[in-house]
Every structure is written in C-alpha cells, then in structure tokens.
C-alpha positions in Angstrom: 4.5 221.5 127.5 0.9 221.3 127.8 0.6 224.1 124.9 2.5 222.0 122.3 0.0 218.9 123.3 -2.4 220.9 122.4 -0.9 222.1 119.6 0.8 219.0 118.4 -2.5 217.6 116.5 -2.3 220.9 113.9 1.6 220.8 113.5 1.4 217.0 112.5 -1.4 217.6 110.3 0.5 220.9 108.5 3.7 219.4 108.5 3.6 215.7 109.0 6.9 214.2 111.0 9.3 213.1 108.5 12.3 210.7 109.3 15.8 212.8 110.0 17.5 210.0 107.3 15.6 209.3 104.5 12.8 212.1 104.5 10.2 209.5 104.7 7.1 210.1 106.5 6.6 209.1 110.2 3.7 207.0 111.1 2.6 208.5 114.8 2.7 211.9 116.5 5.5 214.3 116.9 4.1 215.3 120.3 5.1 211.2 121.5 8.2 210.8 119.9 9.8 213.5 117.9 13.0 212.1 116.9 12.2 208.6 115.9 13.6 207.2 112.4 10.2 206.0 110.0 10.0 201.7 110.2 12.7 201.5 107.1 15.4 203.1 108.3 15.0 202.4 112.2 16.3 198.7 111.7 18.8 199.5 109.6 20.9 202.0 112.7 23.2 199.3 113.8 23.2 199.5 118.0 26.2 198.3 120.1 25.6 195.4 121.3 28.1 191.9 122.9 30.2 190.6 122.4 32.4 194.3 122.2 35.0 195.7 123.7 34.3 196.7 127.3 36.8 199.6 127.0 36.3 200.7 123.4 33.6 199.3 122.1 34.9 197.8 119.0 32.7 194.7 118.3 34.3 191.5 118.6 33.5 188.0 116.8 32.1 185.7 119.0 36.2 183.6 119.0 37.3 186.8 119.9 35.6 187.3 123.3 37.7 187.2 125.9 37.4 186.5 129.4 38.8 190.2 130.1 36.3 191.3 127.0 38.9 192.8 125.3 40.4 194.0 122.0 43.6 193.2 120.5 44.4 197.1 120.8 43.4 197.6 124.2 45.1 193.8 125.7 47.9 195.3 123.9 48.3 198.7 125.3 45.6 200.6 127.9 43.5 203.2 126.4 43.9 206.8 127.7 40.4 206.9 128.4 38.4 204.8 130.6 35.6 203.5 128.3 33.5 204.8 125.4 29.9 204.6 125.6 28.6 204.7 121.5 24.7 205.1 120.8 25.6 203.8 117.5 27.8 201.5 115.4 28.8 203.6 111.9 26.4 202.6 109.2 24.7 203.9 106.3 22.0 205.7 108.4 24.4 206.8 111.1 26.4 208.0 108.5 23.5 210.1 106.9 22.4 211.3 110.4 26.0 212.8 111.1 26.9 213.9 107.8 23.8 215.8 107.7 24.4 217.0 111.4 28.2 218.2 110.6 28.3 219.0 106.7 24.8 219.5 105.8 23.7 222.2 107.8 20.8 220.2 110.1 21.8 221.5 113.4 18.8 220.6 114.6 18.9 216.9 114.2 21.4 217.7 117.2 18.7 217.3 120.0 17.3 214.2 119.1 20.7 212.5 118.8 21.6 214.0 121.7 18.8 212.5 124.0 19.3 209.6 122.1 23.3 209.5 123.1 22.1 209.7 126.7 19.4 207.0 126.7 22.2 204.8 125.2 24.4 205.8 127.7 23.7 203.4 130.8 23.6 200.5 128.3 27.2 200.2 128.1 29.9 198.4 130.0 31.6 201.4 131.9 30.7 202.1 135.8 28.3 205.1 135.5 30.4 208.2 136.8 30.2 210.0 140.2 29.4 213.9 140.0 30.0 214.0 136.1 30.5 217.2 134.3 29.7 217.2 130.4 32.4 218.7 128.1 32.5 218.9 124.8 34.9 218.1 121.8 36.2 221.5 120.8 36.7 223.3 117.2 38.9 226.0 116.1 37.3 229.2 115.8 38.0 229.6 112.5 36.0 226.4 112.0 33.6 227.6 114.2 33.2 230.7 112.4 32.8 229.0 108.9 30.6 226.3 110.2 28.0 228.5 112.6 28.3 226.1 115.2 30.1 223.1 117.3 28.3 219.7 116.1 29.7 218.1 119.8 28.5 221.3 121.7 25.3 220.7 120.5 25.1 217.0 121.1 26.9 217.6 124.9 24.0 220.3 125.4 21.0 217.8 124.7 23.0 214.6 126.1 23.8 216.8 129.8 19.9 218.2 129.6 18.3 214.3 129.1 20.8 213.5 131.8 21.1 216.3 134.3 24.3 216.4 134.2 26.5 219.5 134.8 28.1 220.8 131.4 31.5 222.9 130.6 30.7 223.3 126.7 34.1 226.0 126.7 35.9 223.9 128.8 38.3 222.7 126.3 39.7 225.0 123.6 41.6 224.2 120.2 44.2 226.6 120.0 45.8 225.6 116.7 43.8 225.2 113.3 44.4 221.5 112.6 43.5 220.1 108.9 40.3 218.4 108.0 41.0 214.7 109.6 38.9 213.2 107.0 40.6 211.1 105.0 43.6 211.0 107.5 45.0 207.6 108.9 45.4 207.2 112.1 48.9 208.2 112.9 48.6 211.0 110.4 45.6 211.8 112.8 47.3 211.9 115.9 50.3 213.7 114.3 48.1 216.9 113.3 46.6 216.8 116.7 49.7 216.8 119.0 49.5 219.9 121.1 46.5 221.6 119.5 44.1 220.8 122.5 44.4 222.3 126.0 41.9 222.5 129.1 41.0 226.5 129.4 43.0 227.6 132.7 39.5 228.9 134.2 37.8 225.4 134.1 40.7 223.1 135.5 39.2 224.1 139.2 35.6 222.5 138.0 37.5 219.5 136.2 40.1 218.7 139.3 39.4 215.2 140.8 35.8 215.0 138.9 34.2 212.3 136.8 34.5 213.7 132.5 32.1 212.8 130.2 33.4 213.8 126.9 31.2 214.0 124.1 31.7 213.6 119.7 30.0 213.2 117.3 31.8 209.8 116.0 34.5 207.9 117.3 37.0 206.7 114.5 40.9 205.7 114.9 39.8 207.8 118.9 43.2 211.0 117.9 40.9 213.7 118.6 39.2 211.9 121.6 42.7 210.7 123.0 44.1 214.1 122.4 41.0 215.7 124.5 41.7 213.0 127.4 45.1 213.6 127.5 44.1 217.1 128.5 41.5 216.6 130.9 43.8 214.0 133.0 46.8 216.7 133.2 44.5 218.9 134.2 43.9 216.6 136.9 40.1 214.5 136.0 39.5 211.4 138.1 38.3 209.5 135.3 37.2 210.4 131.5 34.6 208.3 129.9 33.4 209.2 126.4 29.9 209.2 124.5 29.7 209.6 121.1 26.9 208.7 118.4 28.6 206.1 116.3 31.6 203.9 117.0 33.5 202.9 113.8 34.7 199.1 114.0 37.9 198.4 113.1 37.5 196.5 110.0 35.5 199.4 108.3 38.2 202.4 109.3 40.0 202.9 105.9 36.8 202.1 104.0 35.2 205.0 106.5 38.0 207.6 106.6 37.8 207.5 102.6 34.3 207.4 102.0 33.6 210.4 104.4 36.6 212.4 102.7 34.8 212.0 99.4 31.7 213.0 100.2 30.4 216.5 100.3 
C-alpha cells in the first residue's frame, strides 16, 4: 500500500486515469479513487433511489407508492427472494460499464464495480444479513471456457473482499448449457432455465440455515436469479438477498432485452 502511494504520482503522470465508460480523462489521482467515472458520465449512472420497490427494487411513480412499498408484481405474488440490493438502475453508462465487463473483454472493470456493489449495498431497504456467505451467479463451462472467466465471480470476489464477507464462488454450478438469454422474454427465460442450476452437494453444509448474498451482474425479468434462489432455499438457506450492479425497470425490459441482443 504505502509503495503504490509512492508510486501513484509516476503511474498518473505515464498513464493518466481514464473513465471505465467513455475513455475520458479523470481529473484527480488514481492512488484516491481508482474507479471513479470522469464529471460527464458520473451524473449520468442512474442510482436507486425512493420511491422503489422494497423487495425488488423496481422504481415506482410517486401514485404508485404504497403504504407496503410495493410493486404490482410483488402485491401480486411474493418474490422467491427476499430483496435485491441494485448499485445501479440500467442506463446508458451502466449499460456500457457491463457490456464492456461481459462482452468486451474488461475483466478488470470487475473490481471497481465490485466495491462499488458493496458500498451500495447498505443503502437499500432489506435487513442487512446475519453471517452472510457470498455466492456467485454461475456459467456453464463451456461458457466459461469461451469467455475466460465468470463476470458474477468476479464482481462476488471484490463485493465479499470490500465487505468481509465469507464467499462460495463454486457454490452453485450450471449443469446444462442454456441459450444466450439475451433477447429472451421473460417466460422464454425462465423456460430455458428450469432445472439447469443446482447447489454443489459439497457446499449445502456451508449454505444450511445461513444468510445468501447472491451476486449478478444485472437484474432483468430476475429467471436466472429466481432459478439460483430456488436452489439455495432447497438446499436449505435462511434467507437469499441479491446484489447486482444495475436493476432494469419494468418499463424499459423489452426495449433492454432487444437492445442488448443486438449489440456486439
């Protein structure tokens, strides 16, 4: 630590901090703040805020607001999970960040977002858990293989590291190759998801009667989470909260699921 003070003065002077979205350059020093967004793009990452959803997070208009604070979908019917903690609400610099993080390559943007996901984290409405454990979203390993790495691992690693949590990054496992859900509806979603997750037989002993904080990258129509909690509470979790880095409202779904299948 004290090196890279020392140090910091040269690398910002070589290579000067750059913003993770846009490229711009970074007013300040990386050794205070290395995973800040430049003054452009910083206002423009859409953060949760209230009235929302205490369960899911959606965003609610202000004559929506109830005095249970929910949505339509979860006054209607209980969510599997008990509440989603977002750093994030889907945007155009969200979108960029994750994009970048799962298509493009920029593993290392993982960190940042990480610590970020866990500053985030006590902001929202969901009773902080007891004795947590930190477990990932899972991919196939063929996925895996093609890709180099797990997007959610990564996140879970910095997000249980800022936290100090305990972490289970094999805890769940994928066992059949499901398609690409981009571009997928939601019922189409949950449909290519049914039975493909399960909770690997040596961690249900850490995961009985514990607190889960399941971790993805972006929370959409909630299959793959939903399918992942599902999992968790057969194997017998006390409770399964997740964090992810950007919550997609309701309104912008299909407009989401289509713009991310088209892009590259």
């Amino acid at each position: 630590m004290i090196l890279r003070q020392a140090l910091a003065p040269i690398v910002d002077f070589a290579f000067p901090p750059r913003c993770p979205c846009c490229g711009g350059e970074v007013i300040g020093s990386m050794s205070d703040f290395d995973e800040r967004l430049c003054g452009t793009c910083w206002p423009k990452l859409g953060l949760p805020g209230q009235p929302a959803c205490r369960l899911c997070q959606i965003p609610l208009a202000s004559d929506e607001s109830t005095p249970e604070q929910l949505c339509g979908r979860c006054a209607l019917q209980a969510p599997l999970h008990d509440g989603i903690a977002a750093a994030s609400i889907y945007g155009a610099v969200s979108r960029e960040l994750l994009l970048a993080l799962k298509h493009g390559g920029k593993f290392a943007q993982a960190g940042p977002m990480g610590r970020f996901m866990a500053l985030r984290f006590s902001a929202a409405a969901i009773a902080e858990p007891e004795d947590p454990l930190v477990i990932p979203v899972p991919l196939h390993f063929t996925r895996m293989w093609k890709r180099g790495y797990n997007q959610s691992a990564l996140l879970a690693k910095a997000f249980a590291a800022q936290k100090h949590w305990d972490i289970a990054p094999d805890a769940l496992r994928r066992i059949r190759k499901t398609p690409s859900l981009d571009g997928l509806g939601s019922a189409e979603r949950r449909e290519a998801l049914e039975g493909a997750i399960i909770v690997s037989p040596k961690a249900r002993f850490d995961i009985e009667g514990r607190d889960i904080v399941l971790i993805d990258d972006v929370v959409t129509s909630g299959a793959t989470t939903d399918a992942c909690v599902a999992a968790l509470k057969k194997a017998g979790a006390a409770r399964v909260v997740i964090a992810c880095y950007a919550r997609v409202p309701l309104e912008r779904m299909a407009v989401t699921l289509e713009a991310d299948h088209e892009s590259p």
